[in-house]
One Martini backbone bead per residue (centre of mass of N, CA, C, O) as a GRO file, in nm:
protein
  143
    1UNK     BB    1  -7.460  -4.236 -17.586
    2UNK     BB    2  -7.163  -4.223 -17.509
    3UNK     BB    3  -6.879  -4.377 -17.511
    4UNK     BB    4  -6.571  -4.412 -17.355
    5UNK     BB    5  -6.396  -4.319 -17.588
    6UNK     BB    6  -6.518  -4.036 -17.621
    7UNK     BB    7  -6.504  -3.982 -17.318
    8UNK     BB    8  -6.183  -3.939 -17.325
    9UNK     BB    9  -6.136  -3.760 -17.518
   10UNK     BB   10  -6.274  -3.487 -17.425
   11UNK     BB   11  -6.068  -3.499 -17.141
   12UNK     BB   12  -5.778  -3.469 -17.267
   13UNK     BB   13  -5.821  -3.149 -17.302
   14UNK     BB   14  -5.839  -3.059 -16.990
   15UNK     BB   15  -5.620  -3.218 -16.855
   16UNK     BB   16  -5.398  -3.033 -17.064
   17UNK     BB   17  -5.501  -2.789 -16.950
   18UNK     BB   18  -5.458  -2.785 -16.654
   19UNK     BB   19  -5.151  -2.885 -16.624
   20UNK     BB   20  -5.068  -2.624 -16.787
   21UNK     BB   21  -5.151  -2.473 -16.569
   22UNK     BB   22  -5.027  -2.258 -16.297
   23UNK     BB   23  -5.137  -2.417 -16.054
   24UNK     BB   24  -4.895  -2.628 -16.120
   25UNK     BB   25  -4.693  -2.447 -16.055
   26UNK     BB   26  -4.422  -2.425 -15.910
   27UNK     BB   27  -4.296  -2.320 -15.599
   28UNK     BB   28  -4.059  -2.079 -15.564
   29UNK     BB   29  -4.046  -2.148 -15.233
   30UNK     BB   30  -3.919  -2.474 -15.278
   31UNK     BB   31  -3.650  -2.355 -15.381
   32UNK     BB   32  -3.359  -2.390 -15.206
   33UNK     BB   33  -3.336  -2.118 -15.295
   34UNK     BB   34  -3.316  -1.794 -15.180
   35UNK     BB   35  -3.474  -1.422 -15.242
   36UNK     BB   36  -3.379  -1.105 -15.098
   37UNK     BB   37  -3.282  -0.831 -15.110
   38UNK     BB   38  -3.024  -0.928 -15.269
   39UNK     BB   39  -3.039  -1.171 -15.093
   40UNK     BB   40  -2.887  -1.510 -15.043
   41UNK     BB   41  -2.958  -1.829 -15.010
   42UNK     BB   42  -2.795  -2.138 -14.871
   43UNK     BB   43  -2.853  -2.440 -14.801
   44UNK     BB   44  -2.764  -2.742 -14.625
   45UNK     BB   45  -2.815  -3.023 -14.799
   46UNK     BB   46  -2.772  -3.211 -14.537
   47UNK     BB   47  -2.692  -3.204 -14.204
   48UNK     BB   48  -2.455  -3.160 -13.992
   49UNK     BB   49  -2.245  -3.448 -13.902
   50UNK     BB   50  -2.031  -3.467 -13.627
   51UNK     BB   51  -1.776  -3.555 -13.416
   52UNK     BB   52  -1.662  -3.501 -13.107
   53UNK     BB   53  -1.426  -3.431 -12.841
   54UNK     BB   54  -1.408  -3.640 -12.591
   55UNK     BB   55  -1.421  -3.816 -12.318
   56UNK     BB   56  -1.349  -4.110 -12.295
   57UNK     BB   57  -1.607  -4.360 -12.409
   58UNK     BB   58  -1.784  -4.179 -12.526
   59UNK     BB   59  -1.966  -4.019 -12.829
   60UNK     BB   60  -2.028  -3.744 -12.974
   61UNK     BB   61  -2.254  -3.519 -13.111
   62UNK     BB   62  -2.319  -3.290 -13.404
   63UNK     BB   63  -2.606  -3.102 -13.512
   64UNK     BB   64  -2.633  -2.878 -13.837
   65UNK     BB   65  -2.812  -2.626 -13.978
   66UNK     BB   66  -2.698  -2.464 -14.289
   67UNK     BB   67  -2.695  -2.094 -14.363
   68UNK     BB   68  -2.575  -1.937 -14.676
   69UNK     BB   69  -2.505  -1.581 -14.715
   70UNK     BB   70  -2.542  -1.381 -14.996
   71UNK     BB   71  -2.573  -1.109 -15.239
   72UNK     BB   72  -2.601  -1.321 -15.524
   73UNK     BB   73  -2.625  -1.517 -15.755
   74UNK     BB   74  -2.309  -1.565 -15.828
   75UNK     BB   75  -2.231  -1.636 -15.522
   76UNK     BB   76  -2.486  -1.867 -15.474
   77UNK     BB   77  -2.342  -2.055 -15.731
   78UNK     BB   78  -2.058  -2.114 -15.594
   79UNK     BB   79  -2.204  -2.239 -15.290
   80UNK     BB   80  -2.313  -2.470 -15.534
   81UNK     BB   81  -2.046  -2.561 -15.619
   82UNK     BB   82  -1.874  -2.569 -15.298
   83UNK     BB   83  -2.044  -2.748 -15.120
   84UNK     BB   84  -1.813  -2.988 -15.008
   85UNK     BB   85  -1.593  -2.785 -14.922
   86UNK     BB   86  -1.757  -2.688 -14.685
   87UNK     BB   87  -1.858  -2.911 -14.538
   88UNK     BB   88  -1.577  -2.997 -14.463
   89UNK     BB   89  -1.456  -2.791 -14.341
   90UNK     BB   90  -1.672  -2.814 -14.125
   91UNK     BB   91  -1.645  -3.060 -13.987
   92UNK     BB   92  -1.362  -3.051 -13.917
   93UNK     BB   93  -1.391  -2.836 -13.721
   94UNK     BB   94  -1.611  -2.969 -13.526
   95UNK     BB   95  -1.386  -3.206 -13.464
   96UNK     BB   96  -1.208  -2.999 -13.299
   97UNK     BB   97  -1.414  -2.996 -13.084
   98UNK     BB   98  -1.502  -2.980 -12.770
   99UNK     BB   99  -1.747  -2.995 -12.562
  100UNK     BB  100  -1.750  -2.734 -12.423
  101UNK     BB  101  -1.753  -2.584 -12.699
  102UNK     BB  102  -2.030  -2.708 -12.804
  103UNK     BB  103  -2.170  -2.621 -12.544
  104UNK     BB  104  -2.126  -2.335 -12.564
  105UNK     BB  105  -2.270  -2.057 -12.626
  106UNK     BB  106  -1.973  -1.858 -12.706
  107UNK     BB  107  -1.836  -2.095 -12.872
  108UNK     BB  108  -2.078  -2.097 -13.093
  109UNK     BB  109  -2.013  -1.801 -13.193
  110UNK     BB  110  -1.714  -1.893 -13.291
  111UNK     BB  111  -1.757  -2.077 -13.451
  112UNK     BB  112  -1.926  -1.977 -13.667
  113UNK     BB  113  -1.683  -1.775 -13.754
  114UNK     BB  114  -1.499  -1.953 -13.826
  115UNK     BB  115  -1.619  -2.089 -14.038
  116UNK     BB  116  -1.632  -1.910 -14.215
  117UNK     BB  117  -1.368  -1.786 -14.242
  118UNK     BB  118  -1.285  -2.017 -14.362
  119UNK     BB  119  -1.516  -2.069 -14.599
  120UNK     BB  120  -1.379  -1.792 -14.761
  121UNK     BB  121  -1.063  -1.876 -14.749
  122UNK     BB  122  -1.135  -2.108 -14.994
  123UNK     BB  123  -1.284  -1.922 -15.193
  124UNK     BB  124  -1.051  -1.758 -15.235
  125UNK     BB  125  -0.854  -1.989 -15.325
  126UNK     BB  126  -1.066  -2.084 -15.582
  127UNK     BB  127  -1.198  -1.826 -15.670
  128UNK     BB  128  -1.122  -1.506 -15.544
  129UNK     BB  129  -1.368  -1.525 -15.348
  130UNK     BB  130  -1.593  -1.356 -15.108
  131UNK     BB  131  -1.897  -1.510 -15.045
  132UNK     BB  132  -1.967  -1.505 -14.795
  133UNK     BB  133  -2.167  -1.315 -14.557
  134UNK     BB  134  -2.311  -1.545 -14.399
  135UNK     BB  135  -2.330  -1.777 -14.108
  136UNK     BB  136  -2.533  -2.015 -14.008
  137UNK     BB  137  -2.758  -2.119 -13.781
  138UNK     BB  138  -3.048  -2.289 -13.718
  139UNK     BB  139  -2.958  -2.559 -13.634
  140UNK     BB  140  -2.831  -2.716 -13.266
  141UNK     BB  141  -2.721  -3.028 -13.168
  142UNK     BB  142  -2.596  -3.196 -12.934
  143UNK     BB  143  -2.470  -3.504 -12.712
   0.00000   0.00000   0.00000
């Protein structure tokens, strides 16, 4: 009967050869970035989190999670380079909205344009290009 080290020895080359099989390969939907019929997301995370602008002594805020869509690779990367620029962006916009702003359906999909539309506007003065084709919100809570 082998003894526990010939027997591990035996084992050791079957687990880094399971290990190494595609079984273990990270799953590609996975990865932060997808990628479909030419057209890539680029998620924003963590959600965007904010205070908006309120009446009295209460203290609104919205949170919202943000996918960017691009055309290609190249422009999927300029915005996960201007990540925090966008990030700001969205930030301070959604600061200067009153509670009514933020809470109606109509002014939210104003909102959701003026977003893009800004940050549009800064990537094409950081780089030249205008990366976003659409600015999602995928969720959307105020309080």
């Amino acid at each position: 009967m082998p003894n526990v080290s010939q027997r591990v020895r035996q084992l050791v080359p079957l687990l880094l050869a399971l290990l190494a099989s595609p079984v273990w390969a990270a799953d590609p939907a996975a990865d932060a970035t997808t990628q479909q019929d030419g057209v890539a997301y680029h998620p924003m995370e963590p959600d965007i989190i904010t205070n908006y602008l309120s009446e009295g002594k209460t203290l609104g805020y919205v949170r919202v999670t943000v996918e960017l869509m691009a055309d290609n690779q190249g422009d999927l990367k300029l915005l996960e380079v201007h990540d925090p620029l966008i990030r700001d962006a969205i930030i301070r916009l959604m600061g200067s909205k009153t509670a009514e702003q933020i809470k109606s359906l109509a002014s939210r999909e104003e909102l959701r344009k003026e977003c893009e539309a800004r940050v549009n506007e800064l990537l094409v003065r950081e780089t030249g290009k205008k990366a976003v084709k659409e600015l999602i919100f995928t969720k959307y809570l105020y309080q």
